[in-house]
N, C-alpha and C positions, 0 to 999 in steps of 0.2 A: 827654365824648362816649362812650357804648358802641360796643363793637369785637367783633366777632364772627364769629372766623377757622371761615373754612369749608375743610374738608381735602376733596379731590376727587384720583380718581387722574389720570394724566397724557393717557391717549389723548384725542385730539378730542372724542368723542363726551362722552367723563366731564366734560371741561370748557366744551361748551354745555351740559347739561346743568345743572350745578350752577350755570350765569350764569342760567338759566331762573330758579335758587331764590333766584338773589340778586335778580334784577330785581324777584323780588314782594317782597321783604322793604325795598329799595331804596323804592321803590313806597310804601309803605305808612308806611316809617321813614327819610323824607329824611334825619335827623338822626343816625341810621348811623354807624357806620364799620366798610365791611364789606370784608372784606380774602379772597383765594381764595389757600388753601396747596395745591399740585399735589404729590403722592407717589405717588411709584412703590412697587408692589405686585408681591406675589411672580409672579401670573399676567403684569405686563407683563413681566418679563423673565426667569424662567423657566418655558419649557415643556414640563420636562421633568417635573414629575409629572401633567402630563396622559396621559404614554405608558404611565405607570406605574402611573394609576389603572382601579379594578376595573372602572371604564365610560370607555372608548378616546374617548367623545365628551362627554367632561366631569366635573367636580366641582367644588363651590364653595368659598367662602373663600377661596381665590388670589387675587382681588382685593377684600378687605376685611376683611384680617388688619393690615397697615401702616396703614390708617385707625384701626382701632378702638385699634391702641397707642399711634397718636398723641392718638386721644382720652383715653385713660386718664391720659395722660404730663404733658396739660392745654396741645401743642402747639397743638388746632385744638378749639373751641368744639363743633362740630357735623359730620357727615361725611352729604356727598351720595352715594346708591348707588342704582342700576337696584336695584330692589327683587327682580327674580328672581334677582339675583347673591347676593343676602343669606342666609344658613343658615337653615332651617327654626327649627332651636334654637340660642336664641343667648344671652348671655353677661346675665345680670340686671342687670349694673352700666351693661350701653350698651342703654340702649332704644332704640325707635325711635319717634320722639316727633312726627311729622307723615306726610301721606303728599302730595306733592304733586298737583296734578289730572292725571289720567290721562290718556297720550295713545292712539293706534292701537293697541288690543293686541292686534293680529292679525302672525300671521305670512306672509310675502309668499315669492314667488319670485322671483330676480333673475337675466337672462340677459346674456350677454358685448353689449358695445354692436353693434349693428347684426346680431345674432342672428337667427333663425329662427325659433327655438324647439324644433328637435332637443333632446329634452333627455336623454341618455345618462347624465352622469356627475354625481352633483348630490354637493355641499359642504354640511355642515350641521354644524351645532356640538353636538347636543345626542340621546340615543336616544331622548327622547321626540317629537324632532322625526323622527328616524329610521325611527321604527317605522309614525309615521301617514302619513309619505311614503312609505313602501313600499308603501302598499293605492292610494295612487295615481299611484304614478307605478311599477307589476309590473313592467316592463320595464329597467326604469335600475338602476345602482351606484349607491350612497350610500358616500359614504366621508364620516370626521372633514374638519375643516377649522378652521385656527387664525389666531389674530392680530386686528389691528383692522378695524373695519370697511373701509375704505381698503384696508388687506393681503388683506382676502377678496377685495375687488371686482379687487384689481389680478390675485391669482391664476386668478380666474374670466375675467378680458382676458387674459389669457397663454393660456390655454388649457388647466388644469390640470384644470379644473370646466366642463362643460358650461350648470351651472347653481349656483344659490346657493339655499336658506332663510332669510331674516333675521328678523328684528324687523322690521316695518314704523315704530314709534316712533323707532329709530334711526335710520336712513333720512331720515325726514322732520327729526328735527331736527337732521339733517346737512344737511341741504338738497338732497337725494338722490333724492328719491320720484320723480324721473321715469325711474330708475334699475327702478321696480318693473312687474317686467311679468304678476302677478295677484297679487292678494291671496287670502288663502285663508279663510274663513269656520271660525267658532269652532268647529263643527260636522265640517268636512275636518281643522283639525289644532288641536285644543285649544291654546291658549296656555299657556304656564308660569306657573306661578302669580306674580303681581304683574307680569306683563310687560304695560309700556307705564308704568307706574308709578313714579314716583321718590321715593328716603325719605328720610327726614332721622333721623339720630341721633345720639342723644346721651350726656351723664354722666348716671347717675345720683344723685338732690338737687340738680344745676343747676335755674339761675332761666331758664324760656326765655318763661315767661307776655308778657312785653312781646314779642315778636315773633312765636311759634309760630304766632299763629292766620291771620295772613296768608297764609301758607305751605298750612296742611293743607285740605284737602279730602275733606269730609263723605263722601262719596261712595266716594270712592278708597280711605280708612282702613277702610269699612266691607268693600269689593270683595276690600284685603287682609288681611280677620281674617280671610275664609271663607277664601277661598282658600289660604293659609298655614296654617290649623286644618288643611285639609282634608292637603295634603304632611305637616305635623309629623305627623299619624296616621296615615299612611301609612306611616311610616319616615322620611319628609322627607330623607331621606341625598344624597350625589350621586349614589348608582349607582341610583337611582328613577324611573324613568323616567313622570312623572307630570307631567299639564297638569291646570290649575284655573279656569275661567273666570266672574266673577259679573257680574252686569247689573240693574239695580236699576232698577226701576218704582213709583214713589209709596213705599210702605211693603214694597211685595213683593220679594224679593230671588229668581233665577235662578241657581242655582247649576250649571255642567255640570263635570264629574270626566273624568278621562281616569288610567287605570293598567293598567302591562303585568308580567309576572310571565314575561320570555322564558325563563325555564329548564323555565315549566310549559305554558308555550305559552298562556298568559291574557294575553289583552286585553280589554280593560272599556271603555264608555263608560257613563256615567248622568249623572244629573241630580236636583236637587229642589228645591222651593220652599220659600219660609218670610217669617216677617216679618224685614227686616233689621236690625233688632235683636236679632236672635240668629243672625248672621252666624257668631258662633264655632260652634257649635252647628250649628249646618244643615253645615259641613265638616267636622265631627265626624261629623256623621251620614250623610252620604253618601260618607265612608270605611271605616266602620268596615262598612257597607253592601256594599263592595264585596269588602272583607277577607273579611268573610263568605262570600258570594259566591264567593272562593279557595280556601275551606275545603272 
């Protein structure tokens, strides 16, 4: 019987998630034997280079540094990740070898239960969510905000945050969405690139042919080459304050870019089309566009 340990970090959210990737592979390959290893990562339990990094409202790899060594190590087969959690530039030996089908990737706003909707002091994780809530909601403090989702929402019921930005895919596959009091259009606050998205990766020369293909989705893998092309040319780093969002129509792909340069006072929005099969390409090209543009 094949065995195919899946590594997943420990919060809630990391472990629906990664039962999402098992149930299709489950699904697909009754005759399985599929096993979930939970590891804690450096972001679950310290967060103290978050205070210390160059962007106060985040940087990646803190949670998918312990995965990928456990992949290397040959503890866990394959590692489940939010795909915007994942580095722009990442390590040749661990690819990432499916994309699961996307969920909501839009960003939402969440207010304290039985709220108004005064919204003064709003919690958000990330400066590229920071910057485009700023143009709409002139009036309010934005401050960082840390921890699992569960930890956001309870600090937002204490009274710490007037208001919240989340992931709406979170949310919902926490079973949370009624939790969400608007959704915000691609358009109001660009999504992070692969947000709503979940990846699968792997060793590289592993055998994944007998199950991969249940898993990836056409669509999603195509959503994340631009998107991710379009961050790694940007600098892709964590202090990048950059959203990326694709949308795909027959053969046409919709690329919209989001990039800010606060020290030059540049904010950018743009967009471009293209065939998506050359998904890499059109994010190449609608960054290097905007670089331009900075120049």
């Amino acid at each position: 019987m094949k065995t195919i340990r899946f590594g997943t970090r420990r919060s809630p959210l990391a472990l629906a998630q990664t039962r999402l990737v098992m149930e299709a592979v489950r699904k697909a390959h009754p005759d399985f034997c599929l096993e979930m290893v939970p590891i804690v990562t450096s972001g679950d339990i310290n967060m103290k280079p978050f205070s210390e990094a160059s962007d106060k409202f985040g940087i990646k790899g803190l949670f998918t540094q312990e995965l990928e060594e456990a992949l290397l190590s040959g503890k866990i087969d394959a590692a489940v990740h939010s795909l915007k959690d994942v580095p722009a530039v990442q390590n040749p030996d661990l690819p990432l070898i499916a994309c699961f089908r996307r969920g909501d990737p839009r960003d939402v706003l969440v207010l304290p239960q039985g709220a108004a909707g005064n919204v003064k002091v709003i919690g958000c994780s990330s400066a590229r969510r920071r910057i485009q809530a700023m143009e709409l909601f002139r009036n309010a403090e934005i401050r960082p905000v840390r921890g699992s989702v569960g930890t956001r929402l309870r600090k937002l019921d204490e009274g710490q945050f007037s208001a919240l930005i989340l992931a709406a895919a979170g949310l919902k596959r926490l079973g949370l969405e009624d939790r969400i009091s608007r959704f915000f259009s691609a358009d109001e606050i660009v999504p992070s690139p692969g947000q709503g998205i979940l990846a699968v990766q792997g060793r590289a020369g592993s055998e994944y042919g007998a199950w991969i293909g249940c898993v990836n989705d056409d669509n999603a893998w195509d959503c994340a080459s631009a998107e991710r092309t379009f961050s790694r040319t940007l600098g892709g780093g964590c202090a990048s304050p950059a959203g990326a969002y694709a949308e795909i129509s027959g053969t046409e792909m919709r690329l919209r870019g989001f990039f800010a340069a606060e020290e030059r006072n540049f904010i950018r929005r743009a967009e471009i089309t293209g065939n998506r099969r050359e998904a890499r390409r059109l994010g190449e090209k609608l960054a290097l566009q905007i670089l331009n543009e900075m120049r």
